[in-house]
N, C-alpha and C positions, 0 to 999 in steps of 0.2 A: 557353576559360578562363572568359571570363565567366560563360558557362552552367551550369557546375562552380560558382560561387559562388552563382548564384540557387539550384540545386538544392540548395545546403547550406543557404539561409535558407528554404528550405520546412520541409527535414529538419527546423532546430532550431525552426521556428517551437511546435511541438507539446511541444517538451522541455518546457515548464511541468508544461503537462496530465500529461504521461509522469510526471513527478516528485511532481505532486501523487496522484495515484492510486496511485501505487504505493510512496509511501511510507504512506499511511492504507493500501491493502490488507494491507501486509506488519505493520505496528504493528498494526490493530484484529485481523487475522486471528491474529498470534502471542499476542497480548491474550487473546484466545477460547481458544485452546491451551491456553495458561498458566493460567487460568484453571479449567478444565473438568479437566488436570492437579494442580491445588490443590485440586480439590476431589473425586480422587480418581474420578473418571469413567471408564469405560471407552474404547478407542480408536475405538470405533462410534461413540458419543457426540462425540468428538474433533472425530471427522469431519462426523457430521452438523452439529453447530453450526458447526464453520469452513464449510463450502459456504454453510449460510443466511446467514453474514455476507457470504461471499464474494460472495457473487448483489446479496443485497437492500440492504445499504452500498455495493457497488460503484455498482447503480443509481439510489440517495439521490445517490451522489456526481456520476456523470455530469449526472443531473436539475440537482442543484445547479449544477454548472458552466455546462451550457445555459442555465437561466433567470437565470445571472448574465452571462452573456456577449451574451446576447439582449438585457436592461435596458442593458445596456454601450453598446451598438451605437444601440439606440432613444433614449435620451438623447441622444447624440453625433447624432442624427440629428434630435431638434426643437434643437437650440443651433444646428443646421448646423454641427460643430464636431469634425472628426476627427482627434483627439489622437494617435490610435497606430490601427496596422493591427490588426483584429480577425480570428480565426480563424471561417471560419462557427461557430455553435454546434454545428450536429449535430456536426461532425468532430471539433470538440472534447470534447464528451461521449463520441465514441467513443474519443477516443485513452483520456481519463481511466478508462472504463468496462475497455477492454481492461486497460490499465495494471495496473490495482484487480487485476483478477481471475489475471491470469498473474503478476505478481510478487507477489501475493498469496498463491496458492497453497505458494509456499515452505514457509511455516510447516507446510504438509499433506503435504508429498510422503514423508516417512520414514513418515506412518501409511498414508498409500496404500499403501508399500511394504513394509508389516510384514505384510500380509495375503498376498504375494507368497513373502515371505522369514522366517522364523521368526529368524534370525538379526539381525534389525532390530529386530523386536518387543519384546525387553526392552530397548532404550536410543530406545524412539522420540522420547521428547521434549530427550534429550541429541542428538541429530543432529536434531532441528527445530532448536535454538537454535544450534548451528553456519551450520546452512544460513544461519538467518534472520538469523542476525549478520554473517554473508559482505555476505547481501544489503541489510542494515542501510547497510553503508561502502561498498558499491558505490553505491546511492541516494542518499546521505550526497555522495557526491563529484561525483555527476551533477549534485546539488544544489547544490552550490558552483560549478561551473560557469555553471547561469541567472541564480543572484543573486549574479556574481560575487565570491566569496568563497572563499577557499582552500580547496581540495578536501578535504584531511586535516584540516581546523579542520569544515568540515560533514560529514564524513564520520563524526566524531567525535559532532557533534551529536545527528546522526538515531541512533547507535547509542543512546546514552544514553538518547534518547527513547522508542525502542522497548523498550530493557533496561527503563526505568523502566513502562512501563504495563506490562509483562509483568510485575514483581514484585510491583505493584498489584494485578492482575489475578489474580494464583498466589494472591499473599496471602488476597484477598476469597474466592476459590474455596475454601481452606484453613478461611479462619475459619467461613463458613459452609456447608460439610459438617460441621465437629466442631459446628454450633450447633445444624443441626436433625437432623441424622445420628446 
């Protein structure tokens, strides 16, 4: 039994990283969507730009994680002074890094799959924002869980946050194709 409960404070040790990455991959990447959809872009286009977010923020973020985690550690460590258990960093970067890029993906899998399916292809950005709304309240809840806080009260939160940089993002896309188009 014991064992069962160290194995599950490994497991969650990592939920931060999990939560943090994947809610920026799924927000910045549907961001890009929206966006590149506002401004009347093609589905090739779509795509290419959500991967370059997907790759090159993902890795912004994991970097960022490590060399904050690493300062974290090295302070703690001229004070002689260890406040809370740190995760190494690489691990951490990798959790956040994976995180980024597989729940990130969301926003892209209905245009991956319009090239498959012809039947996809006119409502691909209607079935991104389902998908990614799904995964909006799933992440939204996961999140209430770390910073304990009611699951359906964050679940609520992160959709919002994501709905809102998506109609930011659609918006700006929108205003400038009809500016310079």
């Amino acid at each position: 039994m014991k064992k069962e409960v160290s194995n599950n404070k490994i497991e969650r040790r990592y939920l931060g990283e999990f939560v943090y990455g994947a809610t920026d991959g799924t927000v910045t990447t549907f961001a890009v969507v929206a966006g590149a959809i506002g401004a009347s872009l093609s589905p090739t286009i779509v795509l290419i730009l959500g991967f370059a977010n997907l790759f090159a923020d993902g890795f912004s973020m994991a970097i960022g994680d490590y060399l904050s985690e690493k300062a974290h550690i090295e302070a703690e460590h001229k004070r002689n002074s260890w406040k809370k258990e740190h995760n190494p960093p690489v691990k951490s970067a990798l959790v956040t890094f994976l995180s980024f890029v597989i729940i990130g993906l969301i926003p892209l899998i209905t245009f991956i799959l319009s090239y498959f399916f012809q039947s996809i292809a006119k409502h691909e950005f209607l079935y991104a924002s389902i998908l990614t709304g799904i995964s909006f309240l799933a992440i939204g809840a996961i999140r209430g869980e770390v910073v304990k806080k009611h699951p359906i009260k964050s679940a609520i939160e992160i959709f919002l946050v994501g709905s809102v940089a998506a109609l930011i993002a659609f918006a700006v896309g929108y205003f400038l194709r009809r500016l310079v188009g």
